[in-house]
VEXDREN-2710 file (C-alpha; in Angstrom, 1 decimal):
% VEXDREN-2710
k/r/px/py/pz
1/UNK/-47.3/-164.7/-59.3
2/UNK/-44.2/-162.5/-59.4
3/UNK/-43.7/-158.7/-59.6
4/UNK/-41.1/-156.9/-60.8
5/UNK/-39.8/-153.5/-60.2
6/UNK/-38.2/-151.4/-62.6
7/UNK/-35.5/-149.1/-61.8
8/UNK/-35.4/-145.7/-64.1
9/UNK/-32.3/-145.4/-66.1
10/UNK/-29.7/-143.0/-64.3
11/UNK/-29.8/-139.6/-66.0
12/UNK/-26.4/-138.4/-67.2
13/UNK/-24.9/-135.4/-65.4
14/UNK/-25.8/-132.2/-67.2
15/UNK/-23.2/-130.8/-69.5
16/UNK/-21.1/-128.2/-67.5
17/UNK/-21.9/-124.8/-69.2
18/UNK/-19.3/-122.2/-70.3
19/UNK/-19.1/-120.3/-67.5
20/UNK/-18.8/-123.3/-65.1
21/UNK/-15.6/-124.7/-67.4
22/UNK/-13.5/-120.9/-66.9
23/UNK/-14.6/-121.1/-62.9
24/UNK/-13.5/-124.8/-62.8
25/UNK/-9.8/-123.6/-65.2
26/UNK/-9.5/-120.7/-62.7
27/UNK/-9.6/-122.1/-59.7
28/UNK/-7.0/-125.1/-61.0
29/UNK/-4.5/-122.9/-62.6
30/UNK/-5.2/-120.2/-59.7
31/UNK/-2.5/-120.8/-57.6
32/UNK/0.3/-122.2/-59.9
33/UNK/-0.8/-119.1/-61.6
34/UNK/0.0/-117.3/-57.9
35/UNK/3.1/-119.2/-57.2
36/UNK/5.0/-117.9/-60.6
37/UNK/3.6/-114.2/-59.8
38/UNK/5.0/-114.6/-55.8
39/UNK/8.2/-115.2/-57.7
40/UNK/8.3/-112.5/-60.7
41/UNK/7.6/-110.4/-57.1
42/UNK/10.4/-111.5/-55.6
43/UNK/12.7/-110.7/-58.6
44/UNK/11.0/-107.1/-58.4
45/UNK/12.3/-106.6/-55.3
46/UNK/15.6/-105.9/-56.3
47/UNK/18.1/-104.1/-57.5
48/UNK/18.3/-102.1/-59.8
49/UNK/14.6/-101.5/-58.7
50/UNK/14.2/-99.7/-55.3
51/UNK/11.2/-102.1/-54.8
52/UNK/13.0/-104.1/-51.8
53/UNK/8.8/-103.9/-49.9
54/UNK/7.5/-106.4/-53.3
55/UNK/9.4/-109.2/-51.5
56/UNK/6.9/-109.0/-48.4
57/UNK/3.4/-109.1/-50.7
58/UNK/5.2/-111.8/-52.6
59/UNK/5.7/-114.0/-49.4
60/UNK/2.5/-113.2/-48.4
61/UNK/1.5/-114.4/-51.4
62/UNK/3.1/-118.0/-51.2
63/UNK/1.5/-118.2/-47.6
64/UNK/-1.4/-119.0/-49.9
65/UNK/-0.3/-120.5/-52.3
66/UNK/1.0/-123.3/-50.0
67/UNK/-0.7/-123.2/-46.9
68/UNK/-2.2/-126.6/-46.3
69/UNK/-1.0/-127.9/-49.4
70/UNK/-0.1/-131.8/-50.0
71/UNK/3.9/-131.9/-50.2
72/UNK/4.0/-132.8/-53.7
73/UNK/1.6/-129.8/-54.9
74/UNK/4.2/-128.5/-52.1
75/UNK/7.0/-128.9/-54.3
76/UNK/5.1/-128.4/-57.6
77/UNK/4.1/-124.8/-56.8
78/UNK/7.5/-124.1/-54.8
79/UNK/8.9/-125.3/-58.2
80/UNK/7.1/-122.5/-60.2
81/UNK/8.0/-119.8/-58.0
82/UNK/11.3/-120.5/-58.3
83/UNK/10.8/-120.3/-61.9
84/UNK/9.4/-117.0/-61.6
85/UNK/12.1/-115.9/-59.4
86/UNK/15.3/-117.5/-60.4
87/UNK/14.5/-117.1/-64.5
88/UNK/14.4/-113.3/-64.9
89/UNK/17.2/-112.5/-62.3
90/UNK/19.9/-115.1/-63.4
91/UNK/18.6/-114.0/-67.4
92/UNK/22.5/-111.9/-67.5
93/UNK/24.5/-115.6/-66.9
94/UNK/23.4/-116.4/-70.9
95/UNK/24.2/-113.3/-71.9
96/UNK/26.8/-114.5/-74.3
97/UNK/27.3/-118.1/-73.7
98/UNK/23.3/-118.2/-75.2
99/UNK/20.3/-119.7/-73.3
100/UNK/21.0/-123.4/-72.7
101/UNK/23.3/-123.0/-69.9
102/UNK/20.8/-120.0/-68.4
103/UNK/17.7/-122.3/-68.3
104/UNK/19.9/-125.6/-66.6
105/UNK/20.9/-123.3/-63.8
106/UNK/17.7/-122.1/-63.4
107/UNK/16.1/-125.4/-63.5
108/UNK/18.9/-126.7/-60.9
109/UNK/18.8/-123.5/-58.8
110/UNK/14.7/-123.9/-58.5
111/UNK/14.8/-127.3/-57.0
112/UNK/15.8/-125.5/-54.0
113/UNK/12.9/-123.4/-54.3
114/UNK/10.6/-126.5/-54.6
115/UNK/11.9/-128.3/-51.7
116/UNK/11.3/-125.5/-50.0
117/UNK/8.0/-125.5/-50.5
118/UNK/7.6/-129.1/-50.0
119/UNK/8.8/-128.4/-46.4
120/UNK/6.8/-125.1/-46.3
121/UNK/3.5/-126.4/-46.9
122/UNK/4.4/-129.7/-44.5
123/UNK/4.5/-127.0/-41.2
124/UNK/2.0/-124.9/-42.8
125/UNK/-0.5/-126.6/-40.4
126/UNK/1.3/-125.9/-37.2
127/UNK/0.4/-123.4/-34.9
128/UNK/2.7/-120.2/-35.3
129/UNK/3.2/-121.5/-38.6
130/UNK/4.9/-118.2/-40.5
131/UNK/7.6/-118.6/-37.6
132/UNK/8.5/-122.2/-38.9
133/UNK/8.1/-121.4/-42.7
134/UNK/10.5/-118.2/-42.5
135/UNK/12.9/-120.5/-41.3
136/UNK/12.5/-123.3/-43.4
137/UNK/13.0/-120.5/-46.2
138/UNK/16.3/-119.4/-44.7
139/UNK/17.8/-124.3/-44.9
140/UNK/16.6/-123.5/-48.5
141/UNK/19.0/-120.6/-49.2
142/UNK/21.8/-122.4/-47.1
143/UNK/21.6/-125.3/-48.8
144/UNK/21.4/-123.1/-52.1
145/UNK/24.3/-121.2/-51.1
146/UNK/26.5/-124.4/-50.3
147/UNK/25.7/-127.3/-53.1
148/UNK/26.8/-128.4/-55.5
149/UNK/30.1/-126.8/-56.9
150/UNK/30.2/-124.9/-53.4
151/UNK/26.8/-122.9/-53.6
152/UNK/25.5/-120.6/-55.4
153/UNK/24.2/-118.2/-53.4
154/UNK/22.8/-115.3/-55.7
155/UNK/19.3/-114.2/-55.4
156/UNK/19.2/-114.6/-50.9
157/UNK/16.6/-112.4/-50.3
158/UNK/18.8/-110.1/-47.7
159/UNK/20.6/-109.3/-50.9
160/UNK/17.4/-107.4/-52.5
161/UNK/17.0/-105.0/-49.0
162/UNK/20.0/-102.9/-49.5
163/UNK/17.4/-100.0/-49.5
164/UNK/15.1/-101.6/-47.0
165/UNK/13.8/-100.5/-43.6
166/UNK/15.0/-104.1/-42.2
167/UNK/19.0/-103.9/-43.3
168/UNK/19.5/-103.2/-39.8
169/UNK/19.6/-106.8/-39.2
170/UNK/22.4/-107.8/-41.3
171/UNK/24.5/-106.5/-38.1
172/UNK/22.4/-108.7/-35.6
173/UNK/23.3/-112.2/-37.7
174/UNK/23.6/-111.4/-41.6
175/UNK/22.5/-112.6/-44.5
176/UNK/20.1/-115.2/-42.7
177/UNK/18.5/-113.1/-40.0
178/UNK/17.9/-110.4/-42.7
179/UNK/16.5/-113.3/-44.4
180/UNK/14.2/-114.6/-41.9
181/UNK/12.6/-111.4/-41.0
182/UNK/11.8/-110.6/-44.7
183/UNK/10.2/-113.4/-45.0
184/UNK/8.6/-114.0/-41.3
185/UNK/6.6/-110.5/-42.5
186/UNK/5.2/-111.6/-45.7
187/UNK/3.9/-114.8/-44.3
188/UNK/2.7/-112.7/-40.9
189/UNK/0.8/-110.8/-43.3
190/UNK/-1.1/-113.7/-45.2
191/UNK/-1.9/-114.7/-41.8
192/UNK/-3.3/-111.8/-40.2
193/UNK/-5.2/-111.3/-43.5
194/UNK/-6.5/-114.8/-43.5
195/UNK/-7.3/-114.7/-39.9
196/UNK/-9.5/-111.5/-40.0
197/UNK/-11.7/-112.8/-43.1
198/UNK/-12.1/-115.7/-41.4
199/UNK/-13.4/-113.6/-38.1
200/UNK/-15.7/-111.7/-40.5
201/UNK/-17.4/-114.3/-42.2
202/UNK/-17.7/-116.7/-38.4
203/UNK/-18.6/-113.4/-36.6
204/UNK/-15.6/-115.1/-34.2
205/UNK/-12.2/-113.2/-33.8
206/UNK/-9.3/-115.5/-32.7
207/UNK/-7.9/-113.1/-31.0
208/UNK/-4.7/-115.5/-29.5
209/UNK/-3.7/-117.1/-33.2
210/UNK/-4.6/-113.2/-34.9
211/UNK/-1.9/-111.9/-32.1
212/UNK/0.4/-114.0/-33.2
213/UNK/0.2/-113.2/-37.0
214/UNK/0.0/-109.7/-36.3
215/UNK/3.2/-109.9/-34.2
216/UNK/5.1/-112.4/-37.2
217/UNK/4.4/-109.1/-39.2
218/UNK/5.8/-106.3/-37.0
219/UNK/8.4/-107.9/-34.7
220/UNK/10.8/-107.8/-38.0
221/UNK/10.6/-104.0/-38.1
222/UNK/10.2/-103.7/-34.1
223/UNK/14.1/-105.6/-34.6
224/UNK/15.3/-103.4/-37.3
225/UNK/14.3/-100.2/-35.4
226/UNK/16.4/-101.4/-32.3
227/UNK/19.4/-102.8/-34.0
228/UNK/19.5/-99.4/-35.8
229/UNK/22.7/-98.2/-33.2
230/UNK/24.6/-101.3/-34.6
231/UNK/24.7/-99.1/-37.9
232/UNK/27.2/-96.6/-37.6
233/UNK/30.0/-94.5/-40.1
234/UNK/31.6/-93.1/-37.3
235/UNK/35.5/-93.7/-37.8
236/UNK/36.6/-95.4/-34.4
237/UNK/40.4/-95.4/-36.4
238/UNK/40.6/-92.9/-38.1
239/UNK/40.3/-92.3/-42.1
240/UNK/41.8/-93.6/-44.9
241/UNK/41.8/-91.4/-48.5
242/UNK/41.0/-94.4/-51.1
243/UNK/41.1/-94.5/-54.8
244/UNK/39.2/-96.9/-57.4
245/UNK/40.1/-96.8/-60.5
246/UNK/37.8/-98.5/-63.3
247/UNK/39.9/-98.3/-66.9
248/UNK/36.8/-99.8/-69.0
249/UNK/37.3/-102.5/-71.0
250/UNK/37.6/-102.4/-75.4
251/UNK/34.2/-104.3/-75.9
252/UNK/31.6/-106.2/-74.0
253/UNK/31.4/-109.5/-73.7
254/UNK/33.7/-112.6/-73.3
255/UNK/35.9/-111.4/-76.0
256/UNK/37.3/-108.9/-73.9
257/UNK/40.3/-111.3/-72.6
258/UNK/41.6/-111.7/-76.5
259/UNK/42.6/-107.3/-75.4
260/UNK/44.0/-107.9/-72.3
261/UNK/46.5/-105.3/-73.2
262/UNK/44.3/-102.6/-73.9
263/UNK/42.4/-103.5/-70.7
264/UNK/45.6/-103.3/-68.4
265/UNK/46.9/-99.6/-70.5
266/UNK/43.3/-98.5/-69.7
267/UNK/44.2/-99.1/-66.3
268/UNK/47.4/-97.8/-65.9
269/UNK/46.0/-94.7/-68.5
270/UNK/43.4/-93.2/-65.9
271/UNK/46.0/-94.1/-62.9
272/UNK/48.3/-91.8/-64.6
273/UNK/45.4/-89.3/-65.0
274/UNK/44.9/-89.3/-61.5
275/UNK/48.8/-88.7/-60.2
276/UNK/47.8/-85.5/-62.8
277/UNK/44.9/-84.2/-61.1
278/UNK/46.5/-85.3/-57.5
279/UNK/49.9/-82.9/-58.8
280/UNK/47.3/-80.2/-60.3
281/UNK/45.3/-79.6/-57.2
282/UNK/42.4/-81.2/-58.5
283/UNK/41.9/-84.5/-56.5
284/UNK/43.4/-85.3/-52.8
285/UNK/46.2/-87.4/-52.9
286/UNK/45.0/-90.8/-51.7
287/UNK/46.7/-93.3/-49.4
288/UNK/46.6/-96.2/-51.9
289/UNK/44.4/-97.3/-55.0
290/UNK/42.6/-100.2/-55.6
291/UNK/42.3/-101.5/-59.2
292/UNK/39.3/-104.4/-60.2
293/UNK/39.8/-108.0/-60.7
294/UNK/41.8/-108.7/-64.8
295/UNK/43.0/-105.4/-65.1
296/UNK/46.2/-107.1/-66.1
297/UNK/45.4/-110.1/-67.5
298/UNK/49.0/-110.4/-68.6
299/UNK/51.3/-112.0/-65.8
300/UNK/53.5/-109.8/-64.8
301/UNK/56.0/-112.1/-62.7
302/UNK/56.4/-113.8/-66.6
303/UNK/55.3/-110.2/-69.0
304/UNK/58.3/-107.6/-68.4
305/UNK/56.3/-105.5/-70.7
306/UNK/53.4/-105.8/-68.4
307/UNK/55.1/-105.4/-65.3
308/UNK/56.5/-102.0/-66.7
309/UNK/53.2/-100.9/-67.2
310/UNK/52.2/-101.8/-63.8
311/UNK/55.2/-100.6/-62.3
312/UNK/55.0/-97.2/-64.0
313/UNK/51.1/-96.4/-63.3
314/UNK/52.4/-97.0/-59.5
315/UNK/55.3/-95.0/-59.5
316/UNK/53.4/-92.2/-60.8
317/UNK/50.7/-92.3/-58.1
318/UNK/53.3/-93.0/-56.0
319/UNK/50.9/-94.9/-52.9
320/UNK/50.2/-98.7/-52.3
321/UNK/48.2/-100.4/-55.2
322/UNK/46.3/-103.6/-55.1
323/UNK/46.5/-104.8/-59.1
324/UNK/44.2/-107.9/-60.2
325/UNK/46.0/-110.0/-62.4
326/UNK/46.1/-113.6/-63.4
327/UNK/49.4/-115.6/-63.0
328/UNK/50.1/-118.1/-65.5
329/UNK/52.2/-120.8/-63.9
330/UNK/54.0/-123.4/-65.8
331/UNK/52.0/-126.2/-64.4
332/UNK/48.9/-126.6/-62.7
333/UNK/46.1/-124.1/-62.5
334/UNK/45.8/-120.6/-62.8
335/UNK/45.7/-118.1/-59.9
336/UNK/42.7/-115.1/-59.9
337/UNK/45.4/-113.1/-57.6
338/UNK/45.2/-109.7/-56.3
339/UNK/48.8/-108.3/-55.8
340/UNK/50.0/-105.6/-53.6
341/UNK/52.3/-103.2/-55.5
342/UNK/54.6/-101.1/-54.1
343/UNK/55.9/-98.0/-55.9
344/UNK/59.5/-98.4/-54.5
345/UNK/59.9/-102.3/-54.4
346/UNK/57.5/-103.4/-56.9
347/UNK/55.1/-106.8/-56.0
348/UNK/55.1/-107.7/-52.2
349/UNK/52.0/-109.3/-51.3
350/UNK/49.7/-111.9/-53.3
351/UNK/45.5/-113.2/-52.6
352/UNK/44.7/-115.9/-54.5
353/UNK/40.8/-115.9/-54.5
354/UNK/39.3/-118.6/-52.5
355/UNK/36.2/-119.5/-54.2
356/UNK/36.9/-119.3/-58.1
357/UNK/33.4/-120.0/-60.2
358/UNK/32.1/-123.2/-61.1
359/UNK/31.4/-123.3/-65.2
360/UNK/33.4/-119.3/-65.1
361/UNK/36.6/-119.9/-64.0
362/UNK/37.0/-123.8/-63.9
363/UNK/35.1/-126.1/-65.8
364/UNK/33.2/-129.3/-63.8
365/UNK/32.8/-132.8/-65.5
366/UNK/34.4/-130.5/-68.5
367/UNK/33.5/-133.7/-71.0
368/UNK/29.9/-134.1/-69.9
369/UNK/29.1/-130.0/-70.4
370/UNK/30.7/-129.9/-73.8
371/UNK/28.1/-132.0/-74.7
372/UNK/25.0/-129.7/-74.3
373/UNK/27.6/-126.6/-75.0
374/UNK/30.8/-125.9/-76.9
375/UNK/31.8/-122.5/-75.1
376/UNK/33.0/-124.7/-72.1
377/UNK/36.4/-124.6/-74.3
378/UNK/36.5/-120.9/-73.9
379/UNK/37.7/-121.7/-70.6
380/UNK/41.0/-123.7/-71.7
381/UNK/42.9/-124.0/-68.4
382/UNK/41.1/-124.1/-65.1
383/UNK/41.9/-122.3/-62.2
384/UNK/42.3/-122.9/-59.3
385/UNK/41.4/-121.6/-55.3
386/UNK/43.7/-119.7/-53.0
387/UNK/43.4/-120.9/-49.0
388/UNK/44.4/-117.6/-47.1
389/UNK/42.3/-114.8/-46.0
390/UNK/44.0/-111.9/-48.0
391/UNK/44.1/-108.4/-45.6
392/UNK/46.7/-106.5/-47.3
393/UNK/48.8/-103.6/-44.9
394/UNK/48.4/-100.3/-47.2
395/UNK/50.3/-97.9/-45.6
396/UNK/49.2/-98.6/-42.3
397/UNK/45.2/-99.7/-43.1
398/UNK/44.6/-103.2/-43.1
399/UNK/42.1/-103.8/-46.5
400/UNK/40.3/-107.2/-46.4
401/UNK/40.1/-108.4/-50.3
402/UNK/36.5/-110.3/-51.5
403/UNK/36.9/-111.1/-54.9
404/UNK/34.1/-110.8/-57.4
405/UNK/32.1/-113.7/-57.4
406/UNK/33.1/-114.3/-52.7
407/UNK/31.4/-111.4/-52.0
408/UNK/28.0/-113.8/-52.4
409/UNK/29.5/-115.6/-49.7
410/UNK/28.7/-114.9/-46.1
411/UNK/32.4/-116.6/-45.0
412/UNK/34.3/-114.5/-47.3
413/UNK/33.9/-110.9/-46.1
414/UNK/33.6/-112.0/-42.4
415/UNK/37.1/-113.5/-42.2
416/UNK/38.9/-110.4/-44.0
417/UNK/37.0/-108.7/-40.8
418/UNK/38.2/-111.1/-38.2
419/UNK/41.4/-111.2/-39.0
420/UNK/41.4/-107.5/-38.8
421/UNK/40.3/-105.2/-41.8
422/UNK/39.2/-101.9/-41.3
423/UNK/37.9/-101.5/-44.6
424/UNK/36.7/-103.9/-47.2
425/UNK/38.1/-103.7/-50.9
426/UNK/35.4/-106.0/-53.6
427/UNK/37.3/-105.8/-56.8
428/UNK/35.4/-107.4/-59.7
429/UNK/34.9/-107.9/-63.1
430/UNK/31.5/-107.7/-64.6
431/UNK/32.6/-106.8/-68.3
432/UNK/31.3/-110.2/-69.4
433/UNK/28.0/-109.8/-68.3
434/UNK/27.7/-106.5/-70.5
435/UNK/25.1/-103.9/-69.4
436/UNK/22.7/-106.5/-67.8
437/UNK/21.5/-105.7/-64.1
438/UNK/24.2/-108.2/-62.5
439/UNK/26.5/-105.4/-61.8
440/UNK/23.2/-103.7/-59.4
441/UNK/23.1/-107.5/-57.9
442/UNK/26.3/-107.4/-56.7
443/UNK/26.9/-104.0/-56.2
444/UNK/23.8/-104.5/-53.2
445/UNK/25.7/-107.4/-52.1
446/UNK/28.6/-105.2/-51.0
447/UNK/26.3/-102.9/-49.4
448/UNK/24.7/-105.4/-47.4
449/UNK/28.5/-106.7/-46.5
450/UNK/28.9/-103.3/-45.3
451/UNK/26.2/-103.0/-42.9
452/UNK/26.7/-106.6/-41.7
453/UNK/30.5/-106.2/-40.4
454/UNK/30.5/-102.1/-40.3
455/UNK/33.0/-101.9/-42.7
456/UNK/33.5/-99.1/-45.7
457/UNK/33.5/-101.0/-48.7
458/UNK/35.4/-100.1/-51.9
459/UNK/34.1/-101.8/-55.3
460/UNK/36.5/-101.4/-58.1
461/UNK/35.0/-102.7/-61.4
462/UNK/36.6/-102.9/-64.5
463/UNK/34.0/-101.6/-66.5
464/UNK/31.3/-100.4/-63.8
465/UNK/29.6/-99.7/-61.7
466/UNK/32.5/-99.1/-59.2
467/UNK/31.3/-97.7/-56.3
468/UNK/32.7/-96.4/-52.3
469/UNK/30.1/-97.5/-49.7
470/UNK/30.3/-96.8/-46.0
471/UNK/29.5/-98.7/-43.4
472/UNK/25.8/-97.6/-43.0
473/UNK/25.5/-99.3/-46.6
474/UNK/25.1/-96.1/-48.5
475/UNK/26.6/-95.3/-51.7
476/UNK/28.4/-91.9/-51.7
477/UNK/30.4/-92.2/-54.8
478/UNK/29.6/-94.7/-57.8
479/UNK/30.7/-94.3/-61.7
480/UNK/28.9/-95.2/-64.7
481/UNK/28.9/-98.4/-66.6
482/UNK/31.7/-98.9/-69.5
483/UNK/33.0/-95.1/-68.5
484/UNK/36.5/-94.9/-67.4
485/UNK/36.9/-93.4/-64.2
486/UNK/38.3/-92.6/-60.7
487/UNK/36.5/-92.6/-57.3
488/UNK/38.3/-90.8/-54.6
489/UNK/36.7/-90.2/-51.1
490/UNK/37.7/-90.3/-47.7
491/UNK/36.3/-93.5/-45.7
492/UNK/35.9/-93.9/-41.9
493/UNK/38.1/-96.8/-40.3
494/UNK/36.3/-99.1/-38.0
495/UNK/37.3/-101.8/-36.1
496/UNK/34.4/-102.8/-33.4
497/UNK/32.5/-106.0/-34.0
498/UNK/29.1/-106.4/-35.1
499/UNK/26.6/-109.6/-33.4
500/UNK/27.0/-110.9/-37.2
501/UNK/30.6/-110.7/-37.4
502/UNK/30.7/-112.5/-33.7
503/UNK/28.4/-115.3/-33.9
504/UNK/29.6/-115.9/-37.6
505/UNK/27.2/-119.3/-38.8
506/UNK/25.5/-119.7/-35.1
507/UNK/22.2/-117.7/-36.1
508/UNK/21.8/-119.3/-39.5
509/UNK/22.4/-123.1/-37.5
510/UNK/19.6/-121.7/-34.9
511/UNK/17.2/-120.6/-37.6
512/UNK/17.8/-124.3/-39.1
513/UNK/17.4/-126.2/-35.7
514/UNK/14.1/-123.9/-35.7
515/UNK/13.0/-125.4/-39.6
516/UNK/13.8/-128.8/-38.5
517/UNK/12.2/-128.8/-35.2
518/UNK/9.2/-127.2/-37.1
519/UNK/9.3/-130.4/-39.6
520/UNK/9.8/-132.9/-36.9
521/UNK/6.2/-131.9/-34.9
522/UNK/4.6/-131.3/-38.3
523/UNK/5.8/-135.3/-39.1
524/UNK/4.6/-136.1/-35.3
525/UNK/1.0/-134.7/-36.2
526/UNK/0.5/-136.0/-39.7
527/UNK/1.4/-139.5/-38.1
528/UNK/-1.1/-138.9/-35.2
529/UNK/-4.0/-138.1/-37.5
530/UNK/-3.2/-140.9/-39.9
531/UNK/-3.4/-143.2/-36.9
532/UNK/-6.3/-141.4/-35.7
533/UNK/-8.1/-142.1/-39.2
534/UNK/-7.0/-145.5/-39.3
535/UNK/-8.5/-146.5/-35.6
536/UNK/-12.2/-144.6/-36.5
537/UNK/-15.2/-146.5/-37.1
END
């Protein structure tokens, strides 16, 4: 006799309804969804928006969007807030070259942002984790701001704090310390928040780890409010009477090099206007004048019509003037130079700038990029990079010159300081970028420079904004965009040393050491734990 059993047939899983689908679609697209919004924060936070508190919410914000992660979703989500980031405050480098080249240097410039992430998320499990992450934050923007091409280091987050409580801390090590403690805050916040809902639901406060966050939040400002003395205008030399002069350009755009007459008569137009109002009463006579980079785009070592121009505008004013021109040698590359002129003796001083601009002035793997984009050829000849620090000797105050695109740089304004300026001149040339907020980017730039070294800083533009800044990074004087005009003010001449100017690269390297350390134990754990899985029953 045998029995048998039977087994029911396994009922299918219930259809999920409606509302369980959109709970299931939120919570996967939930934090990509956060990671692009941490990013659109970030590019809130600055200029020409006052908003420079958005980038601490928008840290706090990627605390959770990568806390514990895997490193791939790591670097997946990292990704997409670089996306949201990079996207809408790089949008001014297609403004007339068109999109393509926009969206590859966005794309390249994001992987940054990713690996970041990836290395984010890896010590996210560590204890005084926001500590670690802040720094591994700061190896992403140096890496950023040193590969390929030499960097590109637009969009460091000190650069979106020229109006914030923490620019104090450019003076105590720059761009990175400014850095670390913007982002130190924003993760300190996730982790005090995360910390206290945690205590609320467990009826347990950790009151050792919620310590910690708190303090990851407030130490930044604690630092800012004692580094405040470090900020000073006072003039420990003296003062020097300054004048920029922004002549305005005949159009926007690329285009604008096919006038470079007009450009350079605009120039030497409103320098003339100036000896008028200095002989009328009207303005104080200055000690020199600074014009922007191209206002004579003409050579005038080759152009004796140009050099008559030049020559005449000076003699007229009658002080030192630093003239941005580009020489045109027979062979070889061209020179982005900034030449001091002399109203009795004509040119006697040359800066070639050091760090001309990948895909701007010079043209990379030139036969490759034509391929994807034909405007490479608008740059015909390359140019190529100067290797002194330029200081210039205007009747007796020594200027430190930071072209254009150097002032990005953190090296670039600190040698002009150590080798002895009192005052910082940033001429530049935004024309081609039109009326997009580029020209409020670097214009914060130069203030930050300011505070960092305690230095005035003079930005002549050639079509705006030109601006005088003093060494407490506030604007006092600054024209419109695509007005011609003259700035004239009296700066304060200083030659003590900030901490930043001092120790140059050592905080960045310290704040790295700290990132790498923080990887290292977060490697040593994850191995420990996969061993510890592997032994268990």
């Amino acid at each position: 006799m045998s029995a048998t059993m039977t087994v029911p047939d396994a009922q299918p899983p219930a259809p999920a309804s409606g509302g369980e689908r959109r709970v299931r679609l939120l919570r996967r697209l939930g934090r990509p969804a956060a990671a692009v919004l941490a990013g659109v924060l970030l590019f809130l936070s600055f200029p020409p928006r006052p908003l420079w508190w958005l980038a601490i919410p928008a840290f706090a914000l990627l605390g959770w969007v990568l806390r514990g992660r895997r490193l791939r979703a790591g670097f997946g989500l990292g990704y997409l807030a670089g996306l949201g980031f990079l996207a809408p405050l790089l949008v001014w480098t297609g403004e007339e070259v068109g999109p393509v080249p926009w969206l590859a240097l966005v794309a390249a410039e994001a992987v940054f942002v990713g690996a970041t992430g990836l290395l984010t998320a890896a010590v996210s499990r560590l204890p005084a984790w926001p500590v670690f992450a802040a720094a591994v934050w700061v190896a992403g923007e140096a890496a950023r701001a040193r590969v390929p091409f030499g960097g590109f280091p637009w969009g460091k987050i000190a650069f979106g704090q020229a109006d914030g409580f923490l620019l104090p801390l450019a003076a105590v090590g720059g761009t990175p310390v400014l850095g670390f403690a913007v982002a130190l805050c924003g993760y300190g916040l996730y982790e005090a928040v995360r910390l206290g809902l945690t205590a609320r639901r467990t009826g347990t406060l950790p009151r050792g780890p919620l310590a910690a966050a708190a303090l990851a939040l407030l130490a930044p400002f604690a630092g800012a409010a004692a580094a405040l003395p470090l900020v000073s205008d006072a003039p420990e030399e003296g003062t020097a009477t300054v004048a920029a002069i922004q002549g305005n350009v005949p159009r926007l755009g690329l285009d604008f090099n096919a006038q470079r007459r007009a450009v350079l008569d605009n120039h030497a137009d409103r320098t003339r206007q100036l000896a008028a109002d200095v002989a009328a009463g009207k303005e104080k006579k200055p000690d020199f004048v600074l014009w922007p980079e191209n206002s004579s785009d003409l050579d005038p070592y080759r152009n004796p019509d140009a050099r008559e121009v030049i020559d005449g505008a000076v003699r007229a004013i009658g002080v030192p003037t630093v003239i941005g021109a580009v020489l045109t040698p027979d062979t070889g590359r061209l020179r982005n130079t900034l030449i001091q002129w002399d109203p009795g003796r004509g040119p006697v001083a040359t800066y070639d700038k050091r760090h001309v601009q990948p895909f701007g002035e010079y043209i990379p793997m030139r036969s490759l990029v034509r391929v994807f984009n034909k405007d490479v050829d608008r740059v015909s000849r390359d140019f190529g990079p100067g290797s002194a620090v330029g200081v210039f000797d205007l009747a007796g105050t020594r200027v430190g010159l930071v072209t254009c695109y150097e002032a990005a740089f953190d090296w670039a304004a600190r040698d002009t300081v150590t080798d002895g300026a009192r005052l910082i001149s940033v001429p530049s040339n935004n024309a081609t970028f039109g009326r997009s907020e580029m020209t409020y980017q670097q214009l914060a730039m130069s203030r930050v420079r300011a505070v960092e070294h305690s230095r005035a800083v003079v930005v002549p533009v050639t079509s705006g904004v030109s601006a005088i800044i003093r060494p407490d990074g506030t604007v006092v004087e600054q024209t419109r965009m695509f007005t011609p005009d003259a700035l004239v003010d009296e700066v304060p001449l200083r030659s003590s040393l900030t901490p930043a100017t001092r120790l140059g690269v050592l905080p960045e390297c310290l704040l790295l050491g700290g990132g790498a350390a923080g990887i290292v134990w977060a490697g040593v754990l994850g191995a420990r734990r996969r061993r510890g899985r592997t032994a268990a029953p």
